[in-house]
C-alpha positions as CSV (number, residue, x, y, z in Angstrom):
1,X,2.8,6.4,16.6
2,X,0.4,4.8,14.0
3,X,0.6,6.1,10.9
4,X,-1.2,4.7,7.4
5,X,0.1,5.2,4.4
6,X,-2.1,6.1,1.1
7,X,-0.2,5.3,-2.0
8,X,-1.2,6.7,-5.2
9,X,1.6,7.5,-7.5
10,X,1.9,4.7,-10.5
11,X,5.3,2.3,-10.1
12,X,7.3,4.4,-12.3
13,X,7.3,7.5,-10.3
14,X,9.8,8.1,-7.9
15,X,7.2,9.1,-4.9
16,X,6.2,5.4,-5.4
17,X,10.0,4.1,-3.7
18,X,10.0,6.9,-1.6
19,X,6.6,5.7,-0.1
20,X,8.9,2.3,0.5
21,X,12.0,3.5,1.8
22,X,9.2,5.9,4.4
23,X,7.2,2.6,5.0
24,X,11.0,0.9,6.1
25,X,11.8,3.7,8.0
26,X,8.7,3.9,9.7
27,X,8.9,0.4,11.1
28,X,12.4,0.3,12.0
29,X,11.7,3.3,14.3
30,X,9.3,1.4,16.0
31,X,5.8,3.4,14.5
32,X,3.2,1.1,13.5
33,X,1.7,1.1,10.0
34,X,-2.0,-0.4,10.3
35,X,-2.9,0.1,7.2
36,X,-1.0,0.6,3.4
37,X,-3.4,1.1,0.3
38,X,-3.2,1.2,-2.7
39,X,-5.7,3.8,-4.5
40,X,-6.2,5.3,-8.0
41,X,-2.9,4.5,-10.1
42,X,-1.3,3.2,-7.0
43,X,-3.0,0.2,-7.3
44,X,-0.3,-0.6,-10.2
45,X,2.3,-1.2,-7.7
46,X,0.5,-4.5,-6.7
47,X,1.3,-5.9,-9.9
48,X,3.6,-8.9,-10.6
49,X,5.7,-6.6,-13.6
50,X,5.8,-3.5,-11.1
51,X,9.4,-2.4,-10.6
52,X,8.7,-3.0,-6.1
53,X,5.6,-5.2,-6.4
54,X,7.9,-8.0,-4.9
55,X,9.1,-5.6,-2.1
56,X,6.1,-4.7,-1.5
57,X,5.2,-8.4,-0.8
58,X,8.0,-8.8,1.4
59,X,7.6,-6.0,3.7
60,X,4.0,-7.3,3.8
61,X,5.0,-10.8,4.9
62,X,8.2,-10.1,6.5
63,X,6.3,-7.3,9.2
64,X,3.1,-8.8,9.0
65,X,1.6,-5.5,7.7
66,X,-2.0,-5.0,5.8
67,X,-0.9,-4.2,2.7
68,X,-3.9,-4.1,0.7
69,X,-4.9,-2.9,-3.2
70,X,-8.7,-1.0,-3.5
71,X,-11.1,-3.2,-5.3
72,X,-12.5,0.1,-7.0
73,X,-9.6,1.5,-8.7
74,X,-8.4,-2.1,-9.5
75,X,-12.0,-2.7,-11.0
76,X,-11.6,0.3,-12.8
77,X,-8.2,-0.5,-14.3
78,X,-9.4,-4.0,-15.0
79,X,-7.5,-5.4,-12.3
80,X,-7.9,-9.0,-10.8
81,X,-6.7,-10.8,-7.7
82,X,-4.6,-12.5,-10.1
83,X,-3.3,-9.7,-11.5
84,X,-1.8,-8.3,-8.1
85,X,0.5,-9.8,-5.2
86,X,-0.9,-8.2,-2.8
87,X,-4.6,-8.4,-1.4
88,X,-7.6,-6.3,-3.1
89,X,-10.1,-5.1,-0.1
90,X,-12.7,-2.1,0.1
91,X,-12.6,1.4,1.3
92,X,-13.6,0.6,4.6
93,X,-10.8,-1.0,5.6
94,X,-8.7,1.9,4.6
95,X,-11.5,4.2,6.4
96,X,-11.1,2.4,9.6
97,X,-7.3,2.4,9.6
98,X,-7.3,6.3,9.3
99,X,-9.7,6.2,12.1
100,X,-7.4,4.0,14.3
101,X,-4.3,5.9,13.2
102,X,-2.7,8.6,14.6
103,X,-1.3,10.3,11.1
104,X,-2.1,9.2,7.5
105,X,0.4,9.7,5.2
106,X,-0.1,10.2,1.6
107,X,2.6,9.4,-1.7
């Protein structure tokens, strides 16, 4: 099954490492993830001082996943590809993945 996650909640909230330990499970299932974005205050996970940021990075590299951050809710938190470890991309690429994806999943 292909299933993209939406993440939304802010570092410090718990939902934010359950969306993790879900994304692990996921994979070691066998499900595909095609997509994971980061929207509105989830976009805080991406950064460097985020509690997960870094195992959020692995998971991306380890599983090859598309991990990515939205440019618009990184814009408007003032946000840079500095800022983050992980990728800054568009809606559309989070459009598409729900499109190719059997379930979307939302923390």
């Amino acid at each position: 099954m292909k299933v993209t996650l939406l993440i939304t909640q802010p570092p410090e909230s718990p939902v934010a490492a359950k969306a993790l330990d879900f994304a692990r499970a996921l994979l070691r299932q066998g499900h595909e993830i095609p997509r994971l974005f980061f929207f509105a205050d989830g976009v805080n996970n991406a950064l460097a001082s985020a509690p997960l940021a870094i195992q959020w990075q692995t998971l991306m590299e380890q599983e090859r996943l598309a991990i990515t951050v939205c440019s618009g809710s990184a814009g408007a938190r003032d946000l840079s590809a500095n800022d983050c470890l992980l990728p800054i991309a568009g809606m559309g690429d989070w459009l598409t993945a729900t499109l190719e994806s059997d379930k979307l999943v939302t923390f």
